[in-house]
Backbone bond lengths (Angstrom), bond angles and torsions (degrees), N, CA, C in turn:
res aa  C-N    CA-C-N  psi(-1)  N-CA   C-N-CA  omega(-1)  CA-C   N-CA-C  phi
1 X - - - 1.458 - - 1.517 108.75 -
2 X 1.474 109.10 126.58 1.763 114.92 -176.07 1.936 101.04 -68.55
3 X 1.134 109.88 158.60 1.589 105.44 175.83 1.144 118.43 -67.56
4 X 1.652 109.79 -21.73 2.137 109.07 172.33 1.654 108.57 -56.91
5 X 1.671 101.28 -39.95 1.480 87.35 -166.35 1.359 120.78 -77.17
6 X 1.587 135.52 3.99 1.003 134.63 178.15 2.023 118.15 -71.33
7 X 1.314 110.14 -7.26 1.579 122.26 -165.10 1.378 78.67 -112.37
8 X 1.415 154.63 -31.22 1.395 122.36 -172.05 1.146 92.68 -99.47
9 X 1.313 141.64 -42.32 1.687 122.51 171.53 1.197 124.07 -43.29
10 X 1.389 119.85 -39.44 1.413 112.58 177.46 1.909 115.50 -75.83
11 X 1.599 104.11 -25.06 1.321 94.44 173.63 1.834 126.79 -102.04
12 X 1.599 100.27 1.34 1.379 107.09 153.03 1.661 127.68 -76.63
13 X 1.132 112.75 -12.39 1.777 137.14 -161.38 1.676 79.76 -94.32
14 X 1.499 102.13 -53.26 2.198 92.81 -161.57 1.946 91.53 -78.05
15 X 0.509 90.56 4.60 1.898 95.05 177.04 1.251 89.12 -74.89
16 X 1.287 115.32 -77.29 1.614 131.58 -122.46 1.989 95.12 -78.63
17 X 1.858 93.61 -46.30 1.353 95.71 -176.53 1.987 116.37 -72.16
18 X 1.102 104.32 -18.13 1.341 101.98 174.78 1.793 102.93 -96.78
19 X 1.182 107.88 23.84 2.003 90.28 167.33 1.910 76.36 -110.87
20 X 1.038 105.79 -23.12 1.648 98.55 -155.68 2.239 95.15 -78.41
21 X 1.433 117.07 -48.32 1.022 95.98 -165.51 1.249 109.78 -94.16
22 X 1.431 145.89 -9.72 1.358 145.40 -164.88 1.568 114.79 -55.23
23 X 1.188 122.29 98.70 1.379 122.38 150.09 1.794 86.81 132.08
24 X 1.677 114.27 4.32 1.266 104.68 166.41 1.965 137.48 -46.78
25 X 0.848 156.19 111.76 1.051 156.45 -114.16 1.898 112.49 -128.21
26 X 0.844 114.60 -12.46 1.453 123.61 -176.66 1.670 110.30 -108.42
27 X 1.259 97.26 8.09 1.404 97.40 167.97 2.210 122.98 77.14
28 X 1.314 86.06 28.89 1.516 107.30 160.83 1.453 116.97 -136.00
29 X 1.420 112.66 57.16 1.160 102.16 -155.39 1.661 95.87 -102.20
30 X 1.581 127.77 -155.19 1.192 112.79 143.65 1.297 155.94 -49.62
31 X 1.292 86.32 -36.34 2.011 95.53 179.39 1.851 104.14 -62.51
32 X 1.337 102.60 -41.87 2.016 119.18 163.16 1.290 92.96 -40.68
33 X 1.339 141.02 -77.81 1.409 163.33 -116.75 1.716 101.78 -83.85
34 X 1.690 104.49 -52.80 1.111 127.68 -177.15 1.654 106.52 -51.49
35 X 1.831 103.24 -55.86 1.375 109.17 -147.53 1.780 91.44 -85.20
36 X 0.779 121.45 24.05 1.343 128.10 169.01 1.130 133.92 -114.40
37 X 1.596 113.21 -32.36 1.451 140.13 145.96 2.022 96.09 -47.53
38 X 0.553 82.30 -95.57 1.522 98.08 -160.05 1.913 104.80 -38.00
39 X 1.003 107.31 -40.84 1.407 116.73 179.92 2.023 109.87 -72.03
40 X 1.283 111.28 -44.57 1.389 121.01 168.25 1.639 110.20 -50.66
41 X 1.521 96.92 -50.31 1.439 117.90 178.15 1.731 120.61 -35.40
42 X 1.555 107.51 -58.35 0.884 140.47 -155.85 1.622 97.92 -96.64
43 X 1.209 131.54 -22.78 1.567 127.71 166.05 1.735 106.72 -81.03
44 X 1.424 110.10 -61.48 1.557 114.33 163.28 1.555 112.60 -9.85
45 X 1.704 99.66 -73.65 1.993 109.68 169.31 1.132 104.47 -36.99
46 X 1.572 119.96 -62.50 1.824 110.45 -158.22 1.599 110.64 -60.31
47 X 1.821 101.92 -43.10 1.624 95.55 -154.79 1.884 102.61 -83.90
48 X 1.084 125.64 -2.67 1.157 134.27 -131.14 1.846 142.86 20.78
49 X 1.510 90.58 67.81 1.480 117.70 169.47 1.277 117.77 -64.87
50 X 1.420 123.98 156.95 1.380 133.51 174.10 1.700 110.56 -69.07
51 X 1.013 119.89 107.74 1.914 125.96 -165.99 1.208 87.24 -68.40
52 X 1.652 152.86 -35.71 1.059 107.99 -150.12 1.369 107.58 -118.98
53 X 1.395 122.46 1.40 1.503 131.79 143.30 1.299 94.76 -60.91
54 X 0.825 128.00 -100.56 2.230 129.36 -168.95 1.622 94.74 -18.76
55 X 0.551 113.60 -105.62 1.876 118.36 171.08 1.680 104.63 21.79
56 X 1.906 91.14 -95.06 1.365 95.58 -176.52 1.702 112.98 -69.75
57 X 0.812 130.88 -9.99 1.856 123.57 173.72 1.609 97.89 -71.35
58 X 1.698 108.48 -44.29 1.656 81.42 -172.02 1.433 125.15 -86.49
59 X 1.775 104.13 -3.91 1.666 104.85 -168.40 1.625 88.42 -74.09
60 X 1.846 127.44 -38.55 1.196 118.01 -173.32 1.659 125.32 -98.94
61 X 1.392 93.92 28.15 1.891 94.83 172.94 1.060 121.69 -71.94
62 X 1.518 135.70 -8.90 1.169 146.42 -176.00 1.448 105.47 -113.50
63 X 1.279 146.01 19.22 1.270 118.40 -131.68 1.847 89.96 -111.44
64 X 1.572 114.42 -21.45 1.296 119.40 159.84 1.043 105.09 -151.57
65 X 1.050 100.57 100.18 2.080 103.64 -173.71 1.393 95.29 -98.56
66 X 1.327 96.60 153.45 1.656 118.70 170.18 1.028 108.57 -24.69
67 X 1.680 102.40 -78.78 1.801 106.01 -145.09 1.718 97.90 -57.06
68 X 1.405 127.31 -17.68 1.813 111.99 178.77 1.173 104.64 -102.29
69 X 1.264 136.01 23.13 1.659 136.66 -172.47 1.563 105.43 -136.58
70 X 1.952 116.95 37.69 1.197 111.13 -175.69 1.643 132.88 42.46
71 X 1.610 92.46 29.62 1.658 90.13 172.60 1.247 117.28 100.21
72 X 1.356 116.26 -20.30 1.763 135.57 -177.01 1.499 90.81 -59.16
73 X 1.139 99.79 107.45 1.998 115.73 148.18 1.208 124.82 -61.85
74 X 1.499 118.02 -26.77 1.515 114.81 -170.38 1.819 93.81 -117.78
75 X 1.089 122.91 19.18 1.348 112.17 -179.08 1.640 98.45 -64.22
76 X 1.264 121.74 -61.07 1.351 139.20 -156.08 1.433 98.75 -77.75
77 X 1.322 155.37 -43.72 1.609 142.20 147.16 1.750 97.98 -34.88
78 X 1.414 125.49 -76.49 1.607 97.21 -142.15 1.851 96.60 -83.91
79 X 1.572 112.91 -2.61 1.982 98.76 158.42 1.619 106.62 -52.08
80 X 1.318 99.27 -60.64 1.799 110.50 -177.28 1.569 111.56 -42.17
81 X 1.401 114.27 -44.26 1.707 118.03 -177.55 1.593 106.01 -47.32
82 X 1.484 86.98 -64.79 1.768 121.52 -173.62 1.506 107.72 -38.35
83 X 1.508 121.88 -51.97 1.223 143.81 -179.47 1.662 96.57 -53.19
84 X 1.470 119.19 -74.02 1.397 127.20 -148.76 1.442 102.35 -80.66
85 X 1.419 122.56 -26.93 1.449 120.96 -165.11 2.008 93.72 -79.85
86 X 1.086 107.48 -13.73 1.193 110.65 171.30 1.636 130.22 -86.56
87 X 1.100 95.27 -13.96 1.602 104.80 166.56 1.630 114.39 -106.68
88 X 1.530 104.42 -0.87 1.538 103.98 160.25 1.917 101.61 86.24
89 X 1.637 106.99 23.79 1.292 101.68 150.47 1.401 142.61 -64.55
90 X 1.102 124.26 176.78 1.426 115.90 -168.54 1.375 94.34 -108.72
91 X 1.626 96.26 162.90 1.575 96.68 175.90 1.379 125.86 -87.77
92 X 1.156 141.97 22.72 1.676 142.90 179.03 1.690 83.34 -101.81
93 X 1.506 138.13 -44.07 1.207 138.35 -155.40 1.553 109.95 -68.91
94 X 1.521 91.67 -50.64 1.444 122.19 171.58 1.826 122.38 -45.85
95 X 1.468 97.26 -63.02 1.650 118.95 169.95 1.657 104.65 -38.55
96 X 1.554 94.98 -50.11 2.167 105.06 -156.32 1.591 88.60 -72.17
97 X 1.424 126.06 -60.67 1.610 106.10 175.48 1.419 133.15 -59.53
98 X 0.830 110.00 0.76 1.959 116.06 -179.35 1.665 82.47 -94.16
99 X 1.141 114.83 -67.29 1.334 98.14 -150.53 1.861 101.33 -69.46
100 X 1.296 144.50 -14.89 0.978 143.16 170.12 1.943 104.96 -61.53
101 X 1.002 97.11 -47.06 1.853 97.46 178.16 1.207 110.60 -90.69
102 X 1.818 124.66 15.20 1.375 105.50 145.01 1.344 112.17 -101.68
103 X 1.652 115.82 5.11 1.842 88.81 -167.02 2.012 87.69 -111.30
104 X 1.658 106.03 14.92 2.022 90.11 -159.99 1.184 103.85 -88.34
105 X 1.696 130.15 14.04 1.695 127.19 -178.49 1.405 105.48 -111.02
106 X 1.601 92.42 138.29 1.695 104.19 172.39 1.302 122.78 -60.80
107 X 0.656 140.42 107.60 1.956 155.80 -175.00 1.648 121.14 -79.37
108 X 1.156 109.04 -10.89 1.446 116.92 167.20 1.610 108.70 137.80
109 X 1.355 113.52 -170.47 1.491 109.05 -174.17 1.257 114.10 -88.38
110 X 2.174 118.43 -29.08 0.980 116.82 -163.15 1.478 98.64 -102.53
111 X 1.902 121.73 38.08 1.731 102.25 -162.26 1.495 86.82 -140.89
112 X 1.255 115.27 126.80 1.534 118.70 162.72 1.295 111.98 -60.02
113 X 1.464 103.35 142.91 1.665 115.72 160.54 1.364 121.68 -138.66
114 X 1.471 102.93 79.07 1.445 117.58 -169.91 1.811 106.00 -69.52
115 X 1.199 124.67 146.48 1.281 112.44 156.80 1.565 124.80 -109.02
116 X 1.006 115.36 164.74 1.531 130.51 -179.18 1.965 132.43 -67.66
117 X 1.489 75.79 -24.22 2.013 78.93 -167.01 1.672 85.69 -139.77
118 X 1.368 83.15 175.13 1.621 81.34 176.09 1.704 102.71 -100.39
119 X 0.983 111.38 -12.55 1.698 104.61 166.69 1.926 105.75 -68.92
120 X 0.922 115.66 -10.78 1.407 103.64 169.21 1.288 126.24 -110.45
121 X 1.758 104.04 3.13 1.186 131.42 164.02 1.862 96.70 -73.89
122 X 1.014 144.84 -43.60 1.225 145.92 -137.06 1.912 102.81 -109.64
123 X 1.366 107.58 -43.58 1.259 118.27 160.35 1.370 129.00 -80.48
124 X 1.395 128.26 -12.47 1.304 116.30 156.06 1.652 111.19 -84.45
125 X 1.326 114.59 -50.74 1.475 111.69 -175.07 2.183 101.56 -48.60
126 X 1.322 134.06 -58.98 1.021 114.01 172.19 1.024 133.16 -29.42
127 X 1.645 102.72 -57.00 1.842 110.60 165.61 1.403 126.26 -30.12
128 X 1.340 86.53 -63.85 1.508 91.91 174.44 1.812 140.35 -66.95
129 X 1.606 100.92 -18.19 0.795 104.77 173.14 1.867 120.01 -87.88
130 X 1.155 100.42 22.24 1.632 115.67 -171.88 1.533 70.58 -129.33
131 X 1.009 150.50 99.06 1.452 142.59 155.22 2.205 94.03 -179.69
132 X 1.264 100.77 -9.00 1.702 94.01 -178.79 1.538 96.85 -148.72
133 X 1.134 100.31 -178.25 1.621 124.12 -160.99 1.714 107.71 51.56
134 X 1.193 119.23 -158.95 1.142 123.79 -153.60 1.682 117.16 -65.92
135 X 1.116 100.69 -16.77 1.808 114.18 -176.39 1.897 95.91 -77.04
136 X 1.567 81.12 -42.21 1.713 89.51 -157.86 1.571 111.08 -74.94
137 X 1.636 109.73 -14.21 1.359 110.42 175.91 2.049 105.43 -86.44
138 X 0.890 86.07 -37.78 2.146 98.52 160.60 1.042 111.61 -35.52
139 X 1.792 115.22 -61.97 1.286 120.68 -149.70 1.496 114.48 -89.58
140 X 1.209 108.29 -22.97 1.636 136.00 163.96 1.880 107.76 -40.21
141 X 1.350 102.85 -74.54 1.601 113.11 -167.27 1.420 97.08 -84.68
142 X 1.842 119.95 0.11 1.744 90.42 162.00 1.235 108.87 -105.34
143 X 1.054 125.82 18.04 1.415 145.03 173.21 1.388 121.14 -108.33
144 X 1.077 108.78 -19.07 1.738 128.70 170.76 1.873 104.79 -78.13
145 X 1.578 84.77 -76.62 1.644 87.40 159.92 1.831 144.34 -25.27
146 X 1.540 83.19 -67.23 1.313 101.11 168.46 1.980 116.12 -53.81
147 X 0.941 129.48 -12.40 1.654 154.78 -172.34 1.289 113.90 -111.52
148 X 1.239 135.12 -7.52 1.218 158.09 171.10 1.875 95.07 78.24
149 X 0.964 107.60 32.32 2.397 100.25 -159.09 1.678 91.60 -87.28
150 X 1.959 88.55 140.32 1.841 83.40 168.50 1.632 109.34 -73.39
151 X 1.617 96.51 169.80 1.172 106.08 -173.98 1.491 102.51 -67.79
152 X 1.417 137.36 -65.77 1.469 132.91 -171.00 1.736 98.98 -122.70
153 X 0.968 114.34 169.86 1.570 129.83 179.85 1.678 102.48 -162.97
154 X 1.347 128.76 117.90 1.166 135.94 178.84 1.131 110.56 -85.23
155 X 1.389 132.10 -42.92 1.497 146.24 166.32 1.492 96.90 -44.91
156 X 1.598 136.10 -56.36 1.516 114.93 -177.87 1.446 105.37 -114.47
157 X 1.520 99.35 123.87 1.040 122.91 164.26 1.385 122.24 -67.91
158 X 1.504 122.09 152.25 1.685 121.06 -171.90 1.765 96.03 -75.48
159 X 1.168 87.20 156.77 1.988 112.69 -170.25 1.525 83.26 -112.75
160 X 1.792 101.44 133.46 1.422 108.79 151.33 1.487 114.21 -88.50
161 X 1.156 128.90 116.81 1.238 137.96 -171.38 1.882 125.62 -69.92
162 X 1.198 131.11 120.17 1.290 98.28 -146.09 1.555 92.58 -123.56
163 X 1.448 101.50 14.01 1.882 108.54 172.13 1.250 90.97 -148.42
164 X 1.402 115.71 161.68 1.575 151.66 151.75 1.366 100.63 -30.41
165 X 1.509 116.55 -70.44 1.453 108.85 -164.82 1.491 116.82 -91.96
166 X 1.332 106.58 30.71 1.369 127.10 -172.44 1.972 101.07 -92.35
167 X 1.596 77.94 -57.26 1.712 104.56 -161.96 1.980 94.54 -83.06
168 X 1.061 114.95 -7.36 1.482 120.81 -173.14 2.079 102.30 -79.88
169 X 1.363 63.53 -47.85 2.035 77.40 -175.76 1.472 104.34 -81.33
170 X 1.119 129.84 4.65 1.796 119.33 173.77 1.790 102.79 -63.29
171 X 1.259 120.68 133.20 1.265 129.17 150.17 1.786 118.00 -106.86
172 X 1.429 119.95 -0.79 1.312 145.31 -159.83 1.983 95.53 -48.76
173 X 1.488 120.70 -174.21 1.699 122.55 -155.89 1.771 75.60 -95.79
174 X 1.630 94.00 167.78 1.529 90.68 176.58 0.871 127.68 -100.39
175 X 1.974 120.37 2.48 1.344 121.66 154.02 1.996 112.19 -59.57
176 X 0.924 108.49 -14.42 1.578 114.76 -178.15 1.763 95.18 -66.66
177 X 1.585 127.08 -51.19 1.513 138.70 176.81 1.294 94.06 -34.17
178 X 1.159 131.71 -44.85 1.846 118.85 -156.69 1.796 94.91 -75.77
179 X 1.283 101.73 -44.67 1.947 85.46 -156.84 1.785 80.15 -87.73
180 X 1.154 158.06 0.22 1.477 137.89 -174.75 2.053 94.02 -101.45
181 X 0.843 105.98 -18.54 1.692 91.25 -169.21 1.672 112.07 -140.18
182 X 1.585 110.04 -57.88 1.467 130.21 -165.90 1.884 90.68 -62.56
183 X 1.200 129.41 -68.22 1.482 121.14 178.40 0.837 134.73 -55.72
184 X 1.408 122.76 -7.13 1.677 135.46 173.08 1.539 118.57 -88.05
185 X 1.522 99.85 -16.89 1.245 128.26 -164.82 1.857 112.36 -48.82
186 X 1.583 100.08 -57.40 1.211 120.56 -171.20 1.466 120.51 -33.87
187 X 1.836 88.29 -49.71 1.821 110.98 -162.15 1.479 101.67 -95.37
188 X 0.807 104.74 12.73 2.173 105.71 171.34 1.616 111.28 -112.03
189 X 1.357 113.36 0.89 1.207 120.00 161.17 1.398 136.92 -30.58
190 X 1.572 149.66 111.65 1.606 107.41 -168.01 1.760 95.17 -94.34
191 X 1.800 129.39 -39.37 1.038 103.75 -148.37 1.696 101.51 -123.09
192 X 1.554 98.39 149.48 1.323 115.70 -176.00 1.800 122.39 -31.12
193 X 1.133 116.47 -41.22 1.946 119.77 179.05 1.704 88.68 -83.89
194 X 1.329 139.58 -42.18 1.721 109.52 170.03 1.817 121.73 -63.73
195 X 1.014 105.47 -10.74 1.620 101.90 -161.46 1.321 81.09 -106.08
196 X 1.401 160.68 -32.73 1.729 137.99 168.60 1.504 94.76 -66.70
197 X 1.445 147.44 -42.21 1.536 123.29 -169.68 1.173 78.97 -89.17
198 X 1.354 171.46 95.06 1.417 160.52 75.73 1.481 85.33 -67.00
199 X 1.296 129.83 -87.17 1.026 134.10 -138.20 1.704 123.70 -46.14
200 X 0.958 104.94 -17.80 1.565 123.55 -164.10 1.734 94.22 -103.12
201 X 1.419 132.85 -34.41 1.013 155.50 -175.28 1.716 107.70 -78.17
202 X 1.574 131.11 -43.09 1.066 138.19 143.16 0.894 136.32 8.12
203 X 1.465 95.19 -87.44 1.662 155.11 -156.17 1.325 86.81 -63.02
204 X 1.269 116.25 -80.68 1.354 136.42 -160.46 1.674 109.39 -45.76
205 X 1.071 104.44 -59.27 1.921 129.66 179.17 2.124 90.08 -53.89
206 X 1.362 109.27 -55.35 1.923 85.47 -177.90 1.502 96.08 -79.52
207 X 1.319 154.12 2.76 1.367 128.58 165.62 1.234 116.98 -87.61
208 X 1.435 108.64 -7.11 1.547 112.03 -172.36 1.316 106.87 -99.01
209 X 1.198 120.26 -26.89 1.846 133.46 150.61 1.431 108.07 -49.32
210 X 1.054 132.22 -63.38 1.151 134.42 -150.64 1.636 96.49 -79.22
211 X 1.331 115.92 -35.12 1.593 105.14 178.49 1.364 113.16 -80.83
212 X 1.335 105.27 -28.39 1.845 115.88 169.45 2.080 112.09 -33.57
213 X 1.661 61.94 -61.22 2.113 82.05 -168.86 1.954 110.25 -55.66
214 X 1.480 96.92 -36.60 1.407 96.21 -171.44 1.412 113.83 -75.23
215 X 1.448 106.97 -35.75 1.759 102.45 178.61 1.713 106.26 -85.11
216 X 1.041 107.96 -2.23 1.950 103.36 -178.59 1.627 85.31 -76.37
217 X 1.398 119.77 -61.01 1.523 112.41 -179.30 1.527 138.60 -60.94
218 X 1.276 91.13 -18.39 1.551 107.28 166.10 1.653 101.42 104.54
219 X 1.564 118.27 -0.09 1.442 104.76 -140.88 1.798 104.20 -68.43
220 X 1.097 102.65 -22.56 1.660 118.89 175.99 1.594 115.37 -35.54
221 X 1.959 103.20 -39.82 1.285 91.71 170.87 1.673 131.32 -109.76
222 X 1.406 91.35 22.12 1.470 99.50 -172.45 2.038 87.65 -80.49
223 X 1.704 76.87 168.34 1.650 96.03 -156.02 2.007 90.69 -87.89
224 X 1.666 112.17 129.32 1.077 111.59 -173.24 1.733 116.94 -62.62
225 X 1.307 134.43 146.80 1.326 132.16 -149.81 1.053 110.09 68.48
């Protein structure tokens, strides 16, 4: 690949994925898509990652993800193949994004998900950091929603998941999502500029629990003493 063609791949890829996700509704949509692009983008700069692996891994981490492809792990690698072999990428370019969009999904609480490069260091931590604080509490209940899941259930408690196809098969409420995935989130971080905006991002996600819990119980209006 000549060095010109690396700026139209990356801006034929944000083409293709924003005709494809716009007006998506479960909360992977583009604007998701975007803030991951740009956020991957922007770690790539700090750590000095390859931009245009980071680039295209994060415009196509979503591009057939599991949870809408019946569980298929490899749906979203050979969409991504399908995608790039069509714009006449090469295959080492090709290889590094498949394998970046198989290792960038959370797998449960009790399952490592180490990555391989540091470009997949840069595209999962974005991911994830669109997965908490205020976007990530958004993206939760339109994704809850979208699944038909109640919002809280006191009777089931969240499951730490201790396999893939453990945490694959949860249908559980989507306040259960915060303590099985969204709170673990922080400390699986790999690089230093994601883990200070984690922190502030956190914060926010247990105060928004904690006010959750108090008005589900009402305790807000019980009489103080």
């Amino acid at each position: 690949m000549t060095p010109a063609a690396a700026p139209d791949l990356i801006a034929r890829t944000a083409a293709f994925v924003e005709e494809k996700f716009t007006g998506e509704g479960a909360g992977h949509d583009w604007a998701h898509i975007r803030r991951v692009w740009l956020g991957a983008r922007a770690l790539a700069r700090a750590e000095g990652a390859d931009a245009t692996v980071t680039e295209l891994a994060a415009l196509l981490h979503d591009i057939a993800d599991w949870k809408f492809h019946h569980g298929d792990e490899e749906a979203g690698p050979r969409a991504a193949r399908a995608w790039l072999l069509s714009l006449g990428a090469d295959e080492a370019l090709i290889a590094r994004v498949e394998d970046i969009i198989r290792e960038v999904s959370f797998k449960g609480a009790g399952v490592a998900t180490p990555v391989s490069s540091l470009e997949g260091a840069c595209v999962q931590d974005a991911d994830r950091l669109d997965a908490i604080g205020a976007i990530g509490v958004a993206r939760a209940f339109a994704y809850g929603g979208h699944k038909g899941r109640a919002l809280h259930d006191p009777q089931q408690p969240p499951v730490q998941h201790g396999t893939f196809a453990e945490y694959k098969s949860n249908g559980g409420p989507t306040i259960n999502h915060f303590y099985e995935k969204l709170l673990h989130l922080r400390e699986r971080l790999h690089t230093a500029a994601a883990r200070r905006v984690a922190d502030e991002r956190h914060q926010f996600m247990e105060a928004f629990l904690a006010q959750f819990l108090k008005e589900w119980e009402g305790s807000d209006l019980q009489p103080a003493g």
